[in-house]
KOLMIKE-50374 format. One record per residue (C-alpha): z, y, x negated. Coordinates in steps of 0.2 Angstrom, whole numbers, plus 2048, in hexadecimal, padded with zeros to 3 digits. Example, Ala and Ser with C-alpha at 12.3 -4.5 7.8 and 13.67 -1.06 7.14 Angstrom:
2
8277EA7C2/8247FB7BC/
//
This chain:
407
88796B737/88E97472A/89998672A/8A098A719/8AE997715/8B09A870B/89F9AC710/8A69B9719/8B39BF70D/8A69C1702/8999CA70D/8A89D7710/8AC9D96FE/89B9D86F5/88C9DE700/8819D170C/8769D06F9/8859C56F3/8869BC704/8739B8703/8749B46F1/8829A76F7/87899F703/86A99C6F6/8779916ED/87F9886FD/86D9856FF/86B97D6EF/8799746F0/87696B6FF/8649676FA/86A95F6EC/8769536F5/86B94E702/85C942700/84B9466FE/849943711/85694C716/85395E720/86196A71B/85F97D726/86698D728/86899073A/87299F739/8819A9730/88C99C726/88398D72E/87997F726/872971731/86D961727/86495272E/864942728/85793672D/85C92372E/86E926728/87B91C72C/88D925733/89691F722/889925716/887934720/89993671C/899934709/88893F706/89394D711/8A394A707/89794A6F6/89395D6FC/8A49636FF/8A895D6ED/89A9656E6/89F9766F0/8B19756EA/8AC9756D7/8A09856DD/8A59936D6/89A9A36DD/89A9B26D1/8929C46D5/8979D36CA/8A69CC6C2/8AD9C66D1/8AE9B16D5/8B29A96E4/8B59986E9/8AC9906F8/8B1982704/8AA97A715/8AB974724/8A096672A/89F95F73B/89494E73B/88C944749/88293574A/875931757/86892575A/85592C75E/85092B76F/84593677E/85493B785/85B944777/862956779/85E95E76A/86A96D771/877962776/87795A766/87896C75B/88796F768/89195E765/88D963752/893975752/8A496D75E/8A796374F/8A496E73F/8B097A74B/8BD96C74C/8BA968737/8BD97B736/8CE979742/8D596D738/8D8975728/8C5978723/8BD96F713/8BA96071B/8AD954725/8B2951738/8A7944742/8A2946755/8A293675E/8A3935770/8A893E77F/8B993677D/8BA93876C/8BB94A770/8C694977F/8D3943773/8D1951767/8D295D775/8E495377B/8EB953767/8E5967764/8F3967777/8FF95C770/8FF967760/90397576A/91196E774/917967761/91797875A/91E981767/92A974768/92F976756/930987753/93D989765/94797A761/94A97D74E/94196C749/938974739/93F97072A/93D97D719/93B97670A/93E9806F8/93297F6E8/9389866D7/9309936D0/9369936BE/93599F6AF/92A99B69D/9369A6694/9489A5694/94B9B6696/9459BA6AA/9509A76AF/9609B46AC/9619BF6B9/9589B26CA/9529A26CE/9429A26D9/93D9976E7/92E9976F2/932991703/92698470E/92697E71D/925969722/926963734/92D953738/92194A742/923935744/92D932738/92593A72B/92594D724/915958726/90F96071A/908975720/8F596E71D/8F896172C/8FE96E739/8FB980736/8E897F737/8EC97C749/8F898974A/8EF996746/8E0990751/8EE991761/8F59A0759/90699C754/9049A0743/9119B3746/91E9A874D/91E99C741/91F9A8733/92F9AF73F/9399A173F/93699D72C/93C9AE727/94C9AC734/94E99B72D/94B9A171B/9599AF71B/9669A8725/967998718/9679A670B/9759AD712/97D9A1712/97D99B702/9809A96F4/98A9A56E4/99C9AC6E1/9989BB6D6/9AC9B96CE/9A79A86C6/99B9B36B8/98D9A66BB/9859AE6C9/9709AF6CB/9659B76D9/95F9AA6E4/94E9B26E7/9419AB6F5/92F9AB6F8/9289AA70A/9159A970F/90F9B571D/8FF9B0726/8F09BB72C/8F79BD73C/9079C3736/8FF9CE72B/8F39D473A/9049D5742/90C9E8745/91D9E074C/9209D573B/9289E372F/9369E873D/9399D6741/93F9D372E/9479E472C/9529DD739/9539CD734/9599D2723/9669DE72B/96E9D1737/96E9C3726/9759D271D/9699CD70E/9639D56FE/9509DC701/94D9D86EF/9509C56F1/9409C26FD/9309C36F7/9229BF703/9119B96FE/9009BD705/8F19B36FF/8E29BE6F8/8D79B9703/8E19BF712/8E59D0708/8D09D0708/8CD9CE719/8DC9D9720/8DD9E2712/8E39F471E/8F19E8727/8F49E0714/8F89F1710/9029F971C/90D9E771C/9109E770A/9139FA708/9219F9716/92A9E770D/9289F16FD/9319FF704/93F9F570D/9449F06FA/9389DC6FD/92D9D66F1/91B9D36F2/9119C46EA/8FF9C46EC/8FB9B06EC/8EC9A76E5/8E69B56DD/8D69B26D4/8CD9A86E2/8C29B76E5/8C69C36D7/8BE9CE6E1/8D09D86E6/8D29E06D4/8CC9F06DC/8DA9F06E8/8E79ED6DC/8EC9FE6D9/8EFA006EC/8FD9F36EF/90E9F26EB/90E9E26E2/91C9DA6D7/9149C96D1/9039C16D1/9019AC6D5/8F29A86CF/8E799C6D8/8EB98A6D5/8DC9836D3/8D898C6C4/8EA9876BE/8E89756C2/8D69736B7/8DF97E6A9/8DF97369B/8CE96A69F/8C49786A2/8C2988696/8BB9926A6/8CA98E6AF/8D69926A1/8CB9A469E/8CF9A96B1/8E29A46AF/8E09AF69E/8D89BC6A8/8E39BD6B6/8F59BF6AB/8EB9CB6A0/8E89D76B2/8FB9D06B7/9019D96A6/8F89E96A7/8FF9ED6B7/90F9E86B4/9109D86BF/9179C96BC/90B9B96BE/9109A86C4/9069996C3/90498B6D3/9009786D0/9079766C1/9079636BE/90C95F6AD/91096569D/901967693/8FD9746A0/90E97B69E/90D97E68C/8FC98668E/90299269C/912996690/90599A682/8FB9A468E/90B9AF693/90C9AC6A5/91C9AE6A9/9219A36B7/91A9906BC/91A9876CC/9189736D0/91C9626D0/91E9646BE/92896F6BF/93396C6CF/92F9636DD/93696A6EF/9469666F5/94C96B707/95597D707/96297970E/96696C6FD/96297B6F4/96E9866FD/97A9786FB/9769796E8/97898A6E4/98B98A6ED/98F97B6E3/98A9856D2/97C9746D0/96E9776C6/95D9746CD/9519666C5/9459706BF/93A9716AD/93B9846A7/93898D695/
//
């Protein structure tokens, strides 16, 4: 069983012709990959069903993960606008017998693809056994207890990522971070692809974003440089905001007060909202960015260019920068397509006076390229890996430099 995503972001923005078009190649797609006695089927919306006869569990897997690959190079273009496309896949092997349930096996089917979707989506899940499935159901209670846990007892822990300039001008007057969140789980640190999948499936996603911003401003208050020792430069941080904070009336006065009792600078937080979420809640989008704007925040709109279908709503929001999507950035050298939309992107970026910043940036061929491009910012390992913010903050009173690779 097979659901894949951005159907619906692209039925809302292009017309059901797009979406029917889109299905056509999915279609496509997934015949290709199967073999020629497979049975792939639509059974509705954004669902494929695929059967394959005498197939083992294992090379079930690999024909299933061969279609994710092929549907992450997808690119679906209609009327100048291209989207990516991704999946969630929920697998299940059985054995043929009289007794089998053809409903029940749909149902263990669907319970998985949900489960592939809950996890992070763009990627295959296998059903096995009833117990199998009682300890899903027990890890999606302990997550909750753990998050819950986290976000009442402090145990996050916020990391900072340079942002730097390609032109030695805009390093004068700040420095940029964007913040992200880790949990500590077993001795190791957790990446936000491990747990907030779940969150937001148990609807924590709002308190989360809370108690990063709280986190966020009070170790940026406590950490400005002494403006007598002349070498003084605004610390300036970027903080992602979630659909449900977006959806979230109660978000703007929460951080109108938080910056009040921090006693910070609106003009040193920038928050980021991805372009799909912009899409989808493009009303609540609106009226979140419009009200940060006019407290004195900045507004990044993040991963700009996986649709390209928001250039019409440009005009509408109050944006300072533009990030454009990583994956375009990340195949930049290899791929002329790629380096065209990274083109394209700045050119848009430029005309309306925002400054662009590029994610994934993981070496310096690709650095050169952005520089001769005229992006004006770069993100990534190449450039700086994260460090926690409280080293940072530690840093910047010290007067240290951070280890970062800029123009």
């Amino acid at each position: 069983m097979s659901s894949y995503d951005n159907f619906k972001i692209i039925n809302d923005t292009c017309g059901h012709l797009a979406g029917d078009e889109l299905l056509k190649h999915v279609a496509h797609i997934f015949r290709h990959a199967v073999r020629r006695s497979d049975k792939v089927a639509r059974i509705g919306g954004d669902e494929f069903a695929v059967f394959l006869e005498d197939c083992g569990l294992e090379k079930g897997r690999n024909i299933m993960e061969s279609i994710l690959t092929e549907l992450r190079n997808f690119r679906f273009s209609w009327e100048g606008k291209v989207f990516s496309v991704g999946a969630s896949i929920g697998l299940l092997e059985f054995m043929p017998a009289a007794n089998v349930q053809i409903k029940q096996l749909f149902s263990d089917a669907d319970k998985a693809c949900y489960t592939a979707k809950a996890l992070g989506r763009n990627q295959v899940f296998i059903h096995a056994e009833e117990k199998r499935e009682e300890m899903s159901n027990q890890r999606v209670h302990d997550w909750s207890k753990l998050l819950k846990d986290a976000i009442r007892e402090d145990r996050f822990i916020l990391f900072a990522q340079p942002i730097v300039p390609l032109r030695h001008e805009q390093g004068r007057s700040f420095r940029q971070f964007e913040v992200l969140l880790r949990l500590p789980f077993r001795q190791a640190l957790l990446n936000p692809g491990s747990f907030l999948p779940v969150a937001d499936r148990l609807d924590l996603m709002t308190s989360i974003d809370r108690w990063i911003i709280r986190k966020a401003l009070e170790m940026l208050a406590g950490c400005r440089c002494d403006p007598a020792s002349g070498q003084c430069v605004e610390t300036r941080l970027m903080i992602n905001l979630s659909a449900q904070s977006v959806q979230d009336a109660r978000l703007f006065p929460y951080v109108e007060q938080q910056i009040k009792q921090f006693n910070i600078e609106p003009g040193t937080i920038c928050f980021e909202i991805s372009e799909s979420v912009a899409i989808s809640n493009f009303v609540h989008a609106k009226r979140v960015m419009n009200a940060l704007h006019g407290l004195g925040c900045h507004v990044v709109l993040d991963d700009f260019g996986s649709g390209f279908s928001s250039l019409s709503y440009l005009r509408e929001l109050p944006l300072s920068y533009l990030k454009i999507d990583g994956n375009f950035v990340h195949n930049l050298v290899s791929s002329p397509v790629d380096a065209a939309m990274v083109k394209a992107v700045h050119d848009v970026g430029q005309v309306m006076n925002l400054l662009t910043i590029a994610e994934l940036v993981e070496d310096a061929e690709t650095l050169r390229n952005l520089r001769q491009i005229g992006v004006d910012f770069a993100q990534g390992y190449y450039c700086g890996r994260p460090i926690p913010l409280v080293q940072l903050c530690q840093r910047i009173q010290n007067g240290m430099a951070m280890d970062t690779k800029a123009a």
